[in-house]
PDB file as gemmi writes it, atoms N, CA and C in Angstrom:
CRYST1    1.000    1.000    1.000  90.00  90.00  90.00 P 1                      
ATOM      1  N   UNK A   1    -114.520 -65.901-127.196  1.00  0.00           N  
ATOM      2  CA  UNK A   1    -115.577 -64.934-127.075  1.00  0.00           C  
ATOM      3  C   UNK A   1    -116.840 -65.657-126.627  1.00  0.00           C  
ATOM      4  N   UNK A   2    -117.486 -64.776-125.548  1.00  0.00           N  
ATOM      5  CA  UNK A   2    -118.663 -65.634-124.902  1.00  0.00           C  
ATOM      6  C   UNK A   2    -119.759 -65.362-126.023  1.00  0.00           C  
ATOM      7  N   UNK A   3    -120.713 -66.269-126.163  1.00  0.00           N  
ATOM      8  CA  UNK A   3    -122.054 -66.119-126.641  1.00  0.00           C  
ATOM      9  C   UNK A   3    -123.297 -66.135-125.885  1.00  0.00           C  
ATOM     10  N   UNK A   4    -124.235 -65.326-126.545  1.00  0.00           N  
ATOM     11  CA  UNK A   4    -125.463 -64.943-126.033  1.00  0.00           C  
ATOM     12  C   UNK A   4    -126.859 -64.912-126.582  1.00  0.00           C  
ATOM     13  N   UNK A   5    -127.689 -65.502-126.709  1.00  0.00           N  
ATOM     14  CA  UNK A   5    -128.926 -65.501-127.270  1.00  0.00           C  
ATOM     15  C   UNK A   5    -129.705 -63.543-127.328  1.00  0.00           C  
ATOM     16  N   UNK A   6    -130.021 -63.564-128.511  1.00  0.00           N  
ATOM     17  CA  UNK A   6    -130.290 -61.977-128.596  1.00  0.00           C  
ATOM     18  C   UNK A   6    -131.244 -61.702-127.420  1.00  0.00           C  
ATOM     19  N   UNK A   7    -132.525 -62.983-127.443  1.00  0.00           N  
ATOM     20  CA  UNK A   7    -133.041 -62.675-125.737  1.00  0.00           C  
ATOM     21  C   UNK A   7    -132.644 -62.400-124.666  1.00  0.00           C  
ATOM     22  N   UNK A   8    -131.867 -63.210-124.044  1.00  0.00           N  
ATOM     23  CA  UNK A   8    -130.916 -63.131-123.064  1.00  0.00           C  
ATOM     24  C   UNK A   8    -130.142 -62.015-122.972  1.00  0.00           C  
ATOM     25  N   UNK A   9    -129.967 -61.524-124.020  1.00  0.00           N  
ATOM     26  CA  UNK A   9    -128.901 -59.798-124.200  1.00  0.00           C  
ATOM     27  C   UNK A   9    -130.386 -58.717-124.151  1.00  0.00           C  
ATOM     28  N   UNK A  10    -131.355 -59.094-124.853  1.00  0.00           N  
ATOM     29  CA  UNK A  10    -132.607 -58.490-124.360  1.00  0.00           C  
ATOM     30  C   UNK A  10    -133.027 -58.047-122.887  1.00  0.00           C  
ATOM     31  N   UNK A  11    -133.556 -58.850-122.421  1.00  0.00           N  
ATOM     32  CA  UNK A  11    -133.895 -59.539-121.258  1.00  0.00           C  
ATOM     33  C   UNK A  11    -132.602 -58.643-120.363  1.00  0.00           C  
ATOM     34  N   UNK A  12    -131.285 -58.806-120.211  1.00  0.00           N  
ATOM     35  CA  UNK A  12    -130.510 -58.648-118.898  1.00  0.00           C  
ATOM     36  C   UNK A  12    -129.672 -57.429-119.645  1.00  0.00           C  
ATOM     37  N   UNK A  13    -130.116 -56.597-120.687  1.00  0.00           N  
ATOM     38  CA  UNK A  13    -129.004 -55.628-121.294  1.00  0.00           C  
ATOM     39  C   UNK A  13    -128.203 -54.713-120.125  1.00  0.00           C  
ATOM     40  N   UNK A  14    -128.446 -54.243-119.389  1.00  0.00           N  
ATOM     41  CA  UNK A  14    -127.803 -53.606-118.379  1.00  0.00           C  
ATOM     42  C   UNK A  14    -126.521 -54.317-117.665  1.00  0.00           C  
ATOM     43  N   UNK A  15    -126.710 -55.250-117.134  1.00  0.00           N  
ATOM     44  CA  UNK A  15    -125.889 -55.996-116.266  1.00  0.00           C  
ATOM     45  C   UNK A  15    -124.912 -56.575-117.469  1.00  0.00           C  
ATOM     46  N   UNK A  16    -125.513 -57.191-119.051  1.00  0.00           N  
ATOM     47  CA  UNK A  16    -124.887 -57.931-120.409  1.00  0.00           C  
ATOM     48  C   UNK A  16    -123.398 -56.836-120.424  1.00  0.00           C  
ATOM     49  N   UNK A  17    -124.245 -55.796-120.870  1.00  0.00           N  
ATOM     50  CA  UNK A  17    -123.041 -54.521-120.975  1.00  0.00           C  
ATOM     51  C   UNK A  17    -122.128 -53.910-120.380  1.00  0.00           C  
ATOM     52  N   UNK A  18    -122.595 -54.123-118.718  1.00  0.00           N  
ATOM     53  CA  UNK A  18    -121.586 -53.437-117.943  1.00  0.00           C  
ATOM     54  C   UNK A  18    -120.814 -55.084-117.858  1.00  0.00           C  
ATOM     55  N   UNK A  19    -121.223 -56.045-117.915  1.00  0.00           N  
ATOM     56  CA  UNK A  19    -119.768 -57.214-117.946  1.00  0.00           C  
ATOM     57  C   UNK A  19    -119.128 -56.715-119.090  1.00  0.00           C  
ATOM     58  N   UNK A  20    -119.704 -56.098-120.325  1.00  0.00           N  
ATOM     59  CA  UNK A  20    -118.920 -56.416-121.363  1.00  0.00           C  
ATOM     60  C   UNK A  20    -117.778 -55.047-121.397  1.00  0.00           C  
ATOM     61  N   UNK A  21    -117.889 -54.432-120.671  1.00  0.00           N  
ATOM     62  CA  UNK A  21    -117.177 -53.291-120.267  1.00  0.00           C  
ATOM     63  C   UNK A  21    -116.252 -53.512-119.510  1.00  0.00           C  
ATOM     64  N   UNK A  22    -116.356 -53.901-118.420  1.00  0.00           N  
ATOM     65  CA  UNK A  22    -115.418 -54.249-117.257  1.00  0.00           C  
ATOM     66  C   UNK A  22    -114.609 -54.975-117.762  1.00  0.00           C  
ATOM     67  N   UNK A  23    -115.088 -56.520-118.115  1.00  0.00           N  
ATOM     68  CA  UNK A  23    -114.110 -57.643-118.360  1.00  0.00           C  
ATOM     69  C   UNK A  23    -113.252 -57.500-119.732  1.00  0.00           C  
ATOM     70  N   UNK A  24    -113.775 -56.080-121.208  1.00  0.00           N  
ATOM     71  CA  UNK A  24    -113.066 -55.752-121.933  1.00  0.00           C  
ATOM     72  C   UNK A  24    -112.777 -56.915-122.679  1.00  0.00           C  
ATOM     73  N   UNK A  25    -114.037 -58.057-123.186  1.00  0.00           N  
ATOM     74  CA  UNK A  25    -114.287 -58.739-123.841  1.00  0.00           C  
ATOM     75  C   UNK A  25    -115.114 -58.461-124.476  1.00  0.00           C  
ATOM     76  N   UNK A  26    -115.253 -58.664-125.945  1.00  0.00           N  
ATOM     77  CA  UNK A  26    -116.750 -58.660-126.602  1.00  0.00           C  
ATOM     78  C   UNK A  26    -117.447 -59.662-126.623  1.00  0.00           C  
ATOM     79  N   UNK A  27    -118.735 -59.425-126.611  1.00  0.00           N  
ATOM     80  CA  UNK A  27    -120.072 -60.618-126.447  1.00  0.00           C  
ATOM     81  C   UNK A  27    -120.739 -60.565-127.915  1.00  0.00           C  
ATOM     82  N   UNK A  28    -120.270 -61.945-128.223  1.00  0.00           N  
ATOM     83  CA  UNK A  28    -121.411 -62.308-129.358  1.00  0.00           C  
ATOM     84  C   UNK A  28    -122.622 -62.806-129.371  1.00  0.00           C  
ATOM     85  N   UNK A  29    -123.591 -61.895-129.737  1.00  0.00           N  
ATOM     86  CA  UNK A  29    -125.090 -62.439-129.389  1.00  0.00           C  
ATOM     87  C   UNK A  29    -125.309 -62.948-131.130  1.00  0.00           C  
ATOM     88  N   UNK A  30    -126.676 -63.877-130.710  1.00  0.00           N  
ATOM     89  CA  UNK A  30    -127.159 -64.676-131.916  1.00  0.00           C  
ATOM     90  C   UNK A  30    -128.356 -64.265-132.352  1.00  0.00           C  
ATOM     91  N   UNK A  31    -128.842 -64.749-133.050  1.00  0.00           N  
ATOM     92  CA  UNK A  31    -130.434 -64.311-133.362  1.00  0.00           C  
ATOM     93  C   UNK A  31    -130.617 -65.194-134.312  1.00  0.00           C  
ATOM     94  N   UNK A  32    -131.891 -65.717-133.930  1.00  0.00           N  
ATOM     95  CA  UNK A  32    -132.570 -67.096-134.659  1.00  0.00           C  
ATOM     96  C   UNK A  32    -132.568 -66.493-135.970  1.00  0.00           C  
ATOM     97  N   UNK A  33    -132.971 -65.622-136.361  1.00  0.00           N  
ATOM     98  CA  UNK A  33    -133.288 -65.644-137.861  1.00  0.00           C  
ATOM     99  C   UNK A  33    -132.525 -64.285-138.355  1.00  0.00           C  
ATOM    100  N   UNK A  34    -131.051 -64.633-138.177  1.00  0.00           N  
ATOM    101  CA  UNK A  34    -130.901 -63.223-138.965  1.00  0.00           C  
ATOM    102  C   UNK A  34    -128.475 -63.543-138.586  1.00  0.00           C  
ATOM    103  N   UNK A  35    -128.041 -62.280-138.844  1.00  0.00           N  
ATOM    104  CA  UNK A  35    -126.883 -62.955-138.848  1.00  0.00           C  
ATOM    105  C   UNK A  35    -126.500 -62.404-136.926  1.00  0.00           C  
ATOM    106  N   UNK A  36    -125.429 -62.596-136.599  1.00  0.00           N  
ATOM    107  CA  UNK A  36    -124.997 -62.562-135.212  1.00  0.00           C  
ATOM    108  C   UNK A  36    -124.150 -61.334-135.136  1.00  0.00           C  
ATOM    109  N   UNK A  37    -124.277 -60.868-134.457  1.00  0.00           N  
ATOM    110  CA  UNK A  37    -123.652 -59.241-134.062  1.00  0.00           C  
ATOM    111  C   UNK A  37    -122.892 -59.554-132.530  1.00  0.00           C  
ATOM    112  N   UNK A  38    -121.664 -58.408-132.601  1.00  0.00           N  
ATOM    113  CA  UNK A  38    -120.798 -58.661-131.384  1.00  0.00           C  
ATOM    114  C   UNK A  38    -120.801 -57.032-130.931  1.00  0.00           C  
ATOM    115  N   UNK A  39    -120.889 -57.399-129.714  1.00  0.00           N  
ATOM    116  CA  UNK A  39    -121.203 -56.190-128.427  1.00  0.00           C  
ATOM    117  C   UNK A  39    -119.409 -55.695-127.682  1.00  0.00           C  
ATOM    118  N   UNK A  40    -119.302 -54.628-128.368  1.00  0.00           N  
ATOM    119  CA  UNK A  40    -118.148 -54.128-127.583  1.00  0.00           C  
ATOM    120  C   UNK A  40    -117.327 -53.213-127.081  1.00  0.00           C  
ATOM    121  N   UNK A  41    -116.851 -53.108-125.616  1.00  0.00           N  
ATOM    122  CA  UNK A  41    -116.855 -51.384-125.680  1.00  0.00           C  
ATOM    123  C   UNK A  41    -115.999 -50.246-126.193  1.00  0.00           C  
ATOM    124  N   UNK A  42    -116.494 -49.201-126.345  1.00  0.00           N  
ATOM    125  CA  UNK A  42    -116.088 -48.138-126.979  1.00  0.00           C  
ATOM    126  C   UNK A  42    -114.415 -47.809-126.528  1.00  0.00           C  
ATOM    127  N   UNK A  43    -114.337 -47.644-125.553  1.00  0.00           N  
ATOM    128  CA  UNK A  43    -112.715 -48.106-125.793  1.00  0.00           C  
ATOM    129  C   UNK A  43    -111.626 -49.089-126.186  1.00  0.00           C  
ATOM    130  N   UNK A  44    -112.542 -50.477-125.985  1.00  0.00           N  
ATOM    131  CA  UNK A  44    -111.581 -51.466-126.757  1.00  0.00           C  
ATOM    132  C   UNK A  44    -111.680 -51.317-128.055  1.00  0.00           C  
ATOM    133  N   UNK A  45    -113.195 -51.050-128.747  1.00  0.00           N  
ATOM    134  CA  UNK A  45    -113.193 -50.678-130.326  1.00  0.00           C  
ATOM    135  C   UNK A  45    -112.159 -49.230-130.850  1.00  0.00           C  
ATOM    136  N   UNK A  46    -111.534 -48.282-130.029  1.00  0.00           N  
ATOM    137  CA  UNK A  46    -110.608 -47.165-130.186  1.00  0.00           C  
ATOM    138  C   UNK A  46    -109.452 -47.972-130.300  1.00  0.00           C  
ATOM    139  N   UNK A  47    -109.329 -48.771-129.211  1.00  0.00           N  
ATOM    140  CA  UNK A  47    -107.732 -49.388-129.556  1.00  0.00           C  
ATOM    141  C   UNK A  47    -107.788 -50.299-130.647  1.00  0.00           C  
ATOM    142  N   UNK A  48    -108.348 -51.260-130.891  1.00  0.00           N  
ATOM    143  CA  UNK A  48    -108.325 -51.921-132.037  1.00  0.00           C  
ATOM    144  C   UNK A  48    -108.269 -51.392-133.733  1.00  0.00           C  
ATOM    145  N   UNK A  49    -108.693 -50.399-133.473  1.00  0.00           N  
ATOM    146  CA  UNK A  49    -109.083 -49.191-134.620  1.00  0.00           C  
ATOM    147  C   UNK A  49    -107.435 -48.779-134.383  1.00  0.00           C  
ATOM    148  N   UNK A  50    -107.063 -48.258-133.451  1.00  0.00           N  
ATOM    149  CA  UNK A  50    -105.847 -47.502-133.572  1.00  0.00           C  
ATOM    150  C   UNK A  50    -104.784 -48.981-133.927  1.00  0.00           C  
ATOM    151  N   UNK A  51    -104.531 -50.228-133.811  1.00  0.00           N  
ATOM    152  CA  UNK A  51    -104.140 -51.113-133.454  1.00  0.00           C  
ATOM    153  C   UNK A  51    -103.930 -51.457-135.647  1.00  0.00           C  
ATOM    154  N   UNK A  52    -105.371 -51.634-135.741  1.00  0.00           N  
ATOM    155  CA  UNK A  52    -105.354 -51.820-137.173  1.00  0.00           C  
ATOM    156  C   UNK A  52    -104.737 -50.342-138.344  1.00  0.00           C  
ATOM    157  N   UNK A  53    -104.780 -49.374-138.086  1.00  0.00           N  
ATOM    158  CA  UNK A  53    -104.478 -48.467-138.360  1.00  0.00           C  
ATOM    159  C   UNK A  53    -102.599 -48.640-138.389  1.00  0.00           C  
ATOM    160  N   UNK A  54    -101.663 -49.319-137.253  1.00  0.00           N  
ATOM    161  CA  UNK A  54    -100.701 -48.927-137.165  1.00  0.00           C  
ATOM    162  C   UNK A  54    -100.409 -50.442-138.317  1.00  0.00           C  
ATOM    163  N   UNK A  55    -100.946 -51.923-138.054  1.00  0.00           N  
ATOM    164  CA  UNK A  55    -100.907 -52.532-139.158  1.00  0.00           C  
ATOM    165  C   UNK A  55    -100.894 -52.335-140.780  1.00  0.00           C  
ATOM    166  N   UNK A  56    -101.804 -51.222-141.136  1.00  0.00           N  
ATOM    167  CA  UNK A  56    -101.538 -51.414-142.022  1.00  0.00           C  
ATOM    168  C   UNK A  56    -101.151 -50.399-142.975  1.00  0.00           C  
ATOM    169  N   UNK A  57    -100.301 -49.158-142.363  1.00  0.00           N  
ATOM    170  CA  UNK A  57     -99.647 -48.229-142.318  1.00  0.00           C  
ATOM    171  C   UNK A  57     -97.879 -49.023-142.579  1.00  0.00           C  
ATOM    172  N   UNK A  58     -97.628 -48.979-143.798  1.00  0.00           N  
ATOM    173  CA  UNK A  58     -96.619 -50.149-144.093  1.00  0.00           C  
ATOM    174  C   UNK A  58     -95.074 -48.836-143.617  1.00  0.00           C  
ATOM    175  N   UNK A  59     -95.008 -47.658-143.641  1.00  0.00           N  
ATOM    176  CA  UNK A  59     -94.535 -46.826-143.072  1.00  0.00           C  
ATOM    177  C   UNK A  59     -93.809 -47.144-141.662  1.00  0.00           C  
ATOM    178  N   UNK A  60     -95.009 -47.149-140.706  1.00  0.00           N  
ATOM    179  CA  UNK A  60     -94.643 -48.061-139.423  1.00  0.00           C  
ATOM    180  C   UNK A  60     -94.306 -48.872-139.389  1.00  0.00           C  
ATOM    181  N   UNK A  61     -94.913 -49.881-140.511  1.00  0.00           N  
ATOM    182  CA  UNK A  61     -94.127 -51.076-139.716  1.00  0.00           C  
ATOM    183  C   UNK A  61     -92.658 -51.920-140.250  1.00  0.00           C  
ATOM    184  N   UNK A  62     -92.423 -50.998-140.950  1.00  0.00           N  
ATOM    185  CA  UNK A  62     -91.361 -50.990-141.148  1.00  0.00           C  
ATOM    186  C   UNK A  62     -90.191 -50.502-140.192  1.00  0.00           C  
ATOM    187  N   UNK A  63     -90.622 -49.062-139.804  1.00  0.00           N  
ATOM    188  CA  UNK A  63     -89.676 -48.815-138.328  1.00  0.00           C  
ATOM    189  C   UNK A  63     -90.081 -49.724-137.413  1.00  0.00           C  
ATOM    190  N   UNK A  64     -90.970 -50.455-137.103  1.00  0.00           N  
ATOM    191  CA  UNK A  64     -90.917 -50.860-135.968  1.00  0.00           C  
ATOM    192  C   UNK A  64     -90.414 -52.993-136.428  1.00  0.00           C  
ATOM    193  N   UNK A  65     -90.388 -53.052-137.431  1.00  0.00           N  
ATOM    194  CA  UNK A  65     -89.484 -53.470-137.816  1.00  0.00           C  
ATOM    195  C   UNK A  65     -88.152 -53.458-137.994  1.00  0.00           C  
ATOM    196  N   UNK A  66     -87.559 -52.360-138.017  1.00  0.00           N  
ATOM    197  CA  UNK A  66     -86.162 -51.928-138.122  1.00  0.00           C  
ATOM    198  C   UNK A  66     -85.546 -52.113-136.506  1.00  0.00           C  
ATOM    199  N   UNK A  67     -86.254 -51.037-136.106  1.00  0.00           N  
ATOM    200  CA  UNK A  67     -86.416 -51.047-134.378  1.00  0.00           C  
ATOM    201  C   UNK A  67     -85.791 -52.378-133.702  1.00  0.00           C  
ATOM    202  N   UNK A  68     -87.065 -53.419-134.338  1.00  0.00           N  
ATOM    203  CA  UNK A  68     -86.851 -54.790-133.398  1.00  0.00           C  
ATOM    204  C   UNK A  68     -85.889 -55.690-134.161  1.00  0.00           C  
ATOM    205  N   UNK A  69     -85.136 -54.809-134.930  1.00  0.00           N  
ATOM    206  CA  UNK A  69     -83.965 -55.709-135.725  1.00  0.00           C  
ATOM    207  C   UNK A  69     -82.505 -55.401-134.883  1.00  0.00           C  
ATOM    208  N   UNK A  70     -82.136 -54.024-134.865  1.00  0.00           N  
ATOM    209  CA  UNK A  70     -81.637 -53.199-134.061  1.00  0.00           C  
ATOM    210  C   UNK A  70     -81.417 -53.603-132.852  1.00  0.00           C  
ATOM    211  N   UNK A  71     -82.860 -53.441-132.105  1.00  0.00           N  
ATOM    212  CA  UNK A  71     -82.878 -54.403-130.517  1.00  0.00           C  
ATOM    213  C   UNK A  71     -82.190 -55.572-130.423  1.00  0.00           C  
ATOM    214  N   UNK A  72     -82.522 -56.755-131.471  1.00  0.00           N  
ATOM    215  CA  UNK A  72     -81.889 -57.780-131.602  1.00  0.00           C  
ATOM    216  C   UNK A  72     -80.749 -58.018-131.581  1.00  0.00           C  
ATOM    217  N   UNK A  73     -79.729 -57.373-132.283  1.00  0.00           N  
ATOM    218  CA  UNK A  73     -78.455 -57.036-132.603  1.00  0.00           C  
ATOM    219  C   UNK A  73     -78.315 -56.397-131.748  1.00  0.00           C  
ATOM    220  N   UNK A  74     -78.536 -55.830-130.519  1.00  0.00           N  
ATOM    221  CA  UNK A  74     -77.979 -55.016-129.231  1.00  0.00           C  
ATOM    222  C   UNK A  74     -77.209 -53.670-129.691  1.00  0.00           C  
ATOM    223  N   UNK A  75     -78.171 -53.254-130.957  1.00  0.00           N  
ATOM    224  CA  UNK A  75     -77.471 -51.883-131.524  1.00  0.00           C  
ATOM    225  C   UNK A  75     -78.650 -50.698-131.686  1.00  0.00           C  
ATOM    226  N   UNK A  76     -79.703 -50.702-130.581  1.00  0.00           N  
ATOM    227  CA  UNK A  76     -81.020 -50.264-130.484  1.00  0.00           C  
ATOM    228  C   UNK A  76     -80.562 -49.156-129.378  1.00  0.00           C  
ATOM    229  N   UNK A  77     -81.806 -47.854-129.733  1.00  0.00           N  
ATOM    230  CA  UNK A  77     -81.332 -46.565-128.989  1.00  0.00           C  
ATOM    231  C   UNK A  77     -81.299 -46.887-128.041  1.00  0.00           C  
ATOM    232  N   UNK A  78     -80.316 -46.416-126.530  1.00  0.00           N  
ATOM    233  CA  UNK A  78     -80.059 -47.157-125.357  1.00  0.00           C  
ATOM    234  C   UNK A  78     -80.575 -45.093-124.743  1.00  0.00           C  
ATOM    235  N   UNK A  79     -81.572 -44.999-123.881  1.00  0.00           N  
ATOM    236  CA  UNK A  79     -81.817 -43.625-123.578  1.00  0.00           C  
ATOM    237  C   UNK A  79     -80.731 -43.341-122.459  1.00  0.00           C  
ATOM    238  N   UNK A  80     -80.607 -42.433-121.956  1.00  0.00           N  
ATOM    239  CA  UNK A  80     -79.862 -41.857-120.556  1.00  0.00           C  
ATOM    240  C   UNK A  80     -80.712 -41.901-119.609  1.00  0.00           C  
ATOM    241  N   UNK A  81     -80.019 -42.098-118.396  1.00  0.00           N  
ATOM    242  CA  UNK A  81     -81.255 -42.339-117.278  1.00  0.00           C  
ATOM    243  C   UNK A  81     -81.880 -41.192-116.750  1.00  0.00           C  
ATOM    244  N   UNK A  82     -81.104 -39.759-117.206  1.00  0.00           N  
ATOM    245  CA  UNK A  82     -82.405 -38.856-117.064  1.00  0.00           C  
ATOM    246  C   UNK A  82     -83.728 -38.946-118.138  1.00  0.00           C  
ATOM    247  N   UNK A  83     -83.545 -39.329-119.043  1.00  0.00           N  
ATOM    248  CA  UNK A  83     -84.328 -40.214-120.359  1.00  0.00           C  
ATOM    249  C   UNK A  83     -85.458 -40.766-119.529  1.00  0.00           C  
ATOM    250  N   UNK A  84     -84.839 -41.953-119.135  1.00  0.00           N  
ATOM    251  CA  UNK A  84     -85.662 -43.054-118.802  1.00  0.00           C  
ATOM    252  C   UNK A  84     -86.413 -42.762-117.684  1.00  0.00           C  
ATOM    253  N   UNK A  85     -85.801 -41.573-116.594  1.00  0.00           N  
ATOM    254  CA  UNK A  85     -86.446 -40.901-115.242  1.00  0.00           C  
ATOM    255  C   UNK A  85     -87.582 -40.355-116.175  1.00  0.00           C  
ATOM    256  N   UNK A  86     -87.482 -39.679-117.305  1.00  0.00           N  
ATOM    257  CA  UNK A  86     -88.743 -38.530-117.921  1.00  0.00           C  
ATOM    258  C   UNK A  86     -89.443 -39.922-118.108  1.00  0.00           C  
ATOM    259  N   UNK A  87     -89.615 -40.203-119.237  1.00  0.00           N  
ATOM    260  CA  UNK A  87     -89.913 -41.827-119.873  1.00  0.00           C  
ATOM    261  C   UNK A  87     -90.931 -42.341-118.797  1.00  0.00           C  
ATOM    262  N   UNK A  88     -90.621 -42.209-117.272  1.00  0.00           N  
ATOM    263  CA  UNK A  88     -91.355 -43.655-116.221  1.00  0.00           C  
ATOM    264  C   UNK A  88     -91.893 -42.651-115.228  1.00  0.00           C  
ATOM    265  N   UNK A  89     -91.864 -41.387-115.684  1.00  0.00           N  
ATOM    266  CA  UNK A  89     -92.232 -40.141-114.230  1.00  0.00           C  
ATOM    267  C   UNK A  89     -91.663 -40.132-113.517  1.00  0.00           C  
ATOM    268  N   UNK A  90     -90.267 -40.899-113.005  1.00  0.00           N  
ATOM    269  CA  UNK A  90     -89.908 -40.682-112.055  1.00  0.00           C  
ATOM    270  C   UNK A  90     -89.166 -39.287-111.514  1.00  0.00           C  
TER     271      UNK A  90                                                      
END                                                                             
């Protein structure tokens, strides 16, 4: 994660934000006297939110545990290729 002086995120906020958008990295800015805050955008903070949500939902991850046990053992749902046509849009 890049860092940034709270000035410098001051100073250039427009151009700071739209990198931090595009490139879908967060920017940690500093500040001399106080603690450091991270800049990031509203859709990567949705997925991460949805991301932590499926972590710790012990429900899931258990199927998706099961799932990748299954897969392993080559005994995992195998779809039909009209399936897999819906599945990819084709």
């Amino acid at each position: 994660m890049d860092t940034i002086s709270v000035n410098k995120f001051r100073d250039n906020l427009k151009s700071v934000v739209e990198q931090v958008v595009n490139r879908h990295e967060p920017l940690k800015v500093t500040r001399r006297a106080g603690e450091a805050f991270v800049v990031i955008s509203a859709d990567d903070w949705d997925r991460e939110q949805e991301t932590l949500h499926v972590l710790q939902n012990q429900s899931l991850m258990q199927q998706i545990a099961y799932s990748l046990e299954t897969h392993n053992r080559g005994k995992g749902y195998i779809p039909t290729e009209e399936q897999m046509n819906e599945i990819t849009g084709i």
